[in-house]
VOTOR-175032 format. One record per residue (C-alpha): residue number from 1; residue in three letters; y, x, z. Coordinates in steps of 0.1 Angstrom, whole numbers, plus 5000, padded with zeros to 4 digits. Example, Ala and Ser with C-alpha at 12.3 -4.5 7.8 and 13.67 -1.06 7.14 Angstrom:
BEGIN
- i aa Y X Z
- 1 ALA 4955 5123 5078
- 2 SER 4989 5137 5071
//
This chain:
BEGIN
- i aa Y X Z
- 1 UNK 5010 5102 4792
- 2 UNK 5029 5085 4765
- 3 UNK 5062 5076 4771
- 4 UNK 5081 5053 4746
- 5 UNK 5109 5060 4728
- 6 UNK 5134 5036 4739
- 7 UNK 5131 5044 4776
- 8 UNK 5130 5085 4771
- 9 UNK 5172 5080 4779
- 10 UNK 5161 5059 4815
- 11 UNK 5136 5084 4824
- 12 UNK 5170 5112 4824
- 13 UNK 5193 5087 4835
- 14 UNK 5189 5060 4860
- 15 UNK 5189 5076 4897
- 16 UNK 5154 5076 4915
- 17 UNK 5141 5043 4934
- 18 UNK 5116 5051 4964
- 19 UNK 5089 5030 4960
- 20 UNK 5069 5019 4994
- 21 UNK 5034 5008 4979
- 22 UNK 5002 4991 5001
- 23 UNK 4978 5016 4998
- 24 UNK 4949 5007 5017
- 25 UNK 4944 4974 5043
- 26 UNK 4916 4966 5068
- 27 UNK 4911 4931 5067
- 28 UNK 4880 4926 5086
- 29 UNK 4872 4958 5106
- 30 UNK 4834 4956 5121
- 31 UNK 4835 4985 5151
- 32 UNK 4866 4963 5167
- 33 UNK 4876 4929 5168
- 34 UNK 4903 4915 5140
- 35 UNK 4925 4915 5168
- 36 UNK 4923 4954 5171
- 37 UNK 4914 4969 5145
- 38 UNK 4934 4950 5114
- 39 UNK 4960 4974 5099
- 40 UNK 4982 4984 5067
- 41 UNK 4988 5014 5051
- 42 UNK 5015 5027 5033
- 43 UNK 5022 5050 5006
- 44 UNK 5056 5064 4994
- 45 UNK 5051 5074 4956
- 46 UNK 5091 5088 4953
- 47 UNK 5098 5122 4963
- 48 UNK 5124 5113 4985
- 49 UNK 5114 5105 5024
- 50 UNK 5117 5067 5033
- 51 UNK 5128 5051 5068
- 52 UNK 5114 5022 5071
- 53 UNK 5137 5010 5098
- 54 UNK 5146 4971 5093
- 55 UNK 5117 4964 5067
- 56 UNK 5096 4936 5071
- 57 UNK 5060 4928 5064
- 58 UNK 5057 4886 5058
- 59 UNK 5026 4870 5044
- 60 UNK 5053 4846 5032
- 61 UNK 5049 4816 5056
- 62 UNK 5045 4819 5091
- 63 UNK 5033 4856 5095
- 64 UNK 5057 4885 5097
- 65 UNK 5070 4919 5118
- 66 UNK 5099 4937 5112
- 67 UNK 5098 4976 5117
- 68 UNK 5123 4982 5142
- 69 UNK 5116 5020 5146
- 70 UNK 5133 5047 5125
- 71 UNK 5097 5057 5114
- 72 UNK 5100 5081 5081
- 73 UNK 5075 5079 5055
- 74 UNK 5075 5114 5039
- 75 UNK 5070 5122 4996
- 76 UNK 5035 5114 4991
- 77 UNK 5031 5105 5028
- 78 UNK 5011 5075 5044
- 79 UNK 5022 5055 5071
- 80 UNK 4998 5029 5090
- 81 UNK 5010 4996 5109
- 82 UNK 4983 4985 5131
- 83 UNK 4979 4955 5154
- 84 UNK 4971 4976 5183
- 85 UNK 4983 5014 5181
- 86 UNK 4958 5027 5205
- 87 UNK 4923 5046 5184
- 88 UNK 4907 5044 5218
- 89 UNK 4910 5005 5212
- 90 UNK 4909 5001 5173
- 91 UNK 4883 5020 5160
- 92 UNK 4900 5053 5161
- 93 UNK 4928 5052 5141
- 94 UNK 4959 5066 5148
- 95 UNK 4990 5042 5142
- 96 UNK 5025 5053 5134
- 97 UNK 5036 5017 5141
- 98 UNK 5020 4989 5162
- 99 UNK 5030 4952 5154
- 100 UNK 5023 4922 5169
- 101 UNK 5031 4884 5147
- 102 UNK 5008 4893 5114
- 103 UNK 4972 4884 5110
- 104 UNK 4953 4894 5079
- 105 UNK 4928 4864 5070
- 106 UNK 4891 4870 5061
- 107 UNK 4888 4845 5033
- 108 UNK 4923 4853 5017
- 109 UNK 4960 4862 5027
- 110 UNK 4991 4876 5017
- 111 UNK 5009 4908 5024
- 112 UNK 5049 4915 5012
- 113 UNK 5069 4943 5018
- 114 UNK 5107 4938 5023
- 115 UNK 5131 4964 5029
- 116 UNK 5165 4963 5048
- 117 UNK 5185 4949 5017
- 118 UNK 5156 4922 5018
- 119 UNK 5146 4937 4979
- 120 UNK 5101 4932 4976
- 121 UNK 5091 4968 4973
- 122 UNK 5052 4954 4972
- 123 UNK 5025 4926 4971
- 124 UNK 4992 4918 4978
- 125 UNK 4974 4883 4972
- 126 UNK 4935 4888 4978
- 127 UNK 4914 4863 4977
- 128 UNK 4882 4856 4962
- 129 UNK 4896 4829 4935
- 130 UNK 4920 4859 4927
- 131 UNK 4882 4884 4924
- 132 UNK 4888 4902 4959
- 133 UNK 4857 4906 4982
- 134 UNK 4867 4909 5014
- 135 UNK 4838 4935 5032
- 136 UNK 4830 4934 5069
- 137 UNK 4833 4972 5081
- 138 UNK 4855 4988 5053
- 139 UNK 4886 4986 5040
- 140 UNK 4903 4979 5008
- 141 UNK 4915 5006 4987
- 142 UNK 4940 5006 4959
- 143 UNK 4923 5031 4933
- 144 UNK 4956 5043 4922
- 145 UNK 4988 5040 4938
- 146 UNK 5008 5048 4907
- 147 UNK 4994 5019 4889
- 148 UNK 5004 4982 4897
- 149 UNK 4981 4971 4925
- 150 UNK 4980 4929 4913
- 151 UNK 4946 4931 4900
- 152 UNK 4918 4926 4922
- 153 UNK 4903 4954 4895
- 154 UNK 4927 4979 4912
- 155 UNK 4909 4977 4945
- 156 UNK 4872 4985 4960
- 157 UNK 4859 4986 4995
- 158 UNK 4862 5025 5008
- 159 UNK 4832 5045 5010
- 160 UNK 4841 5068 5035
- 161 UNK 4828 5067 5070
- 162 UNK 4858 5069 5101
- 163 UNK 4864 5066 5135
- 164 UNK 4839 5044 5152
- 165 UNK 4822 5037 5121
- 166 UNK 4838 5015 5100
- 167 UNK 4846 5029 5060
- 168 UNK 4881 5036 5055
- 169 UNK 4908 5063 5053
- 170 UNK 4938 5057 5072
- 171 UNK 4968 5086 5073
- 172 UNK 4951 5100 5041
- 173 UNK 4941 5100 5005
- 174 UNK 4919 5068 4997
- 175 UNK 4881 5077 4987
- 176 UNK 4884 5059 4952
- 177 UNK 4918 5080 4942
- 178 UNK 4914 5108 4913
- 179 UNK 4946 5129 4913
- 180 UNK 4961 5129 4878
- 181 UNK 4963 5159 4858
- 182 UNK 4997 5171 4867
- 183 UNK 5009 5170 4834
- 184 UNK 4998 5135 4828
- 185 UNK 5013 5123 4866
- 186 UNK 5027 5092 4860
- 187 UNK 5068 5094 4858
- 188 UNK 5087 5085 4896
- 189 UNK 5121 5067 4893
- 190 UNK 5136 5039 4870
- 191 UNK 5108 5034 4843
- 192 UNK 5081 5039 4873
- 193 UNK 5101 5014 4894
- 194 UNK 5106 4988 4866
- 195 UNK 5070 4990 4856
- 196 UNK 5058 4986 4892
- 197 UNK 5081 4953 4895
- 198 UNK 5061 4941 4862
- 199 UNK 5091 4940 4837
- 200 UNK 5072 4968 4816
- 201 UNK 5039 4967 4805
- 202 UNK 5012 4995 4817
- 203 UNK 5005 5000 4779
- 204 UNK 5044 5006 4774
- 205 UNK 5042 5040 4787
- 206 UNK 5009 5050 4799
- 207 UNK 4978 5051 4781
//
C-alpha cells in the first residue's frame, strides 16, 4: 500500500465512517423463480457494527424497501435481503431480512443504498451497455469489496455451487475475493470513505 503524503494527517485524524458496500446480488436465480430467489448482500468494511434500521434500498424510480428491523451488520459481517426469507422457498438461502417492493431486472437495473440521514453509502448500475453479463443460475460477485465496485470489471459471476444448485455465496466470503496481505489491507475510515465516494482516485493511495 502507498499512501500519499498529503492525506497521512486524514488517515490519524478524521473519525471512522462505516461503510455498507453491495457485495454480491442474484439477479436471475435458476433453482427458483425471480420472484424467490432474487436477493442482496451486504458487506460492512468498518470495524464498527452497523444497524441498518431506517435504510433504504431504491433502484431510483419506482422500486424501493426500507429496512424497518434493527438488524446489525457486524465488522466484516454480511447481511442478505431477500425477496422471500424462506431457504425452503428460495433456493436455500438464509435471509436476515425479507422485503417486498424491489425487483432486480435481467437485462439491467439499479441498486442504491441509503441510510437513515438519507446519505448513498453504495451503487450499482449493471447493464450490458455498462459490460455486465447478467448469468442465469449464479450470482454476481464484487471481486473486492475494498475497492470501488462502479466497474463492471469489479464483478464476475460466482463459481461456487449453493443451496439448490445455483452458484453463489450468500452470508459469506465471495468465491472471487483474495484476502490482502494484512500489511497491505486497504486503510478503513476517512481516506477509505472518500475514495469509495470517488473524490480520490484508486491510484492516489493504492497501488
Amino acid at each position: 500500500m502507498v499512501v500519499a503524503a498529503p492525506y497521512a494527517f486524514a488517515l490519524e485524524a478524521e473519525p471512522e465512517e462505516p461503510i455498507i458496500v453491495i457485495n454480491e446480488v442474484m439477479v436471475n436465480p435458476d433453482a427458483v423463480s425471480d420472484s424467490r430467489g432474487e436477493w442482496i448482500e451486504l458487506y460492512n468494511t468498518s470495524s464498527n457494527p452497523v444497524s441498518l434500521l431506517g435504510w433504504t434500498v431504491t433502484d431510483g424510480k419506482r422500486d424501493m424497501f426500507i429496512i424497518d428491523e434493527d438488524i446489525a451488520i457486524s465488522p466484516d459481517g454480511y447481511v442478505v435481503l431477500a425477496r422471500c426469507g424462506d431457504p425452503l422457498r428460495n433456493g436455500g438461502v438464509h435471509a436476515d431480512f425479507e422485503y417486498s417492493g424491489m425487483y432486480l431486472a435481467n437485462g439491467g437495473d439499479a441498486i442504491m443504498l441509503f441510510d437513515k440521514m438519507g446519505a448513498v453509502h453504495d451503487a450499482l448500475f449493471y447493464s450490458e451497455e455498462r459490460g455486465f453479463t447478467i448469468p442465469c443460475g449464479a450470482s454476481l460477485e464484487v471481486k473486492d469489496p475494498f475497492k470501488t465496485n462502479t466497474p463492471s470489471s469489479q464483478w464476475a459471476p460466482s463459481t461456487s455451487v449453493f443451496g439448490d444448485g445455483d452458484f453463489c455465496t450468500p452470508g459469506t466470503c465471495n468465491s472471487w475475493y483474495v484476502p490482502p496481505d494484512p500489511v497491505q489491507k486497504p486503510p478503513r475510515g476517512a481516506l477509505f470513505f472518500l475514495f469509495k465516494k470517488g473524490i480520490l482516485p484508486v491510484d492516489g493511495f493504492l497501488e
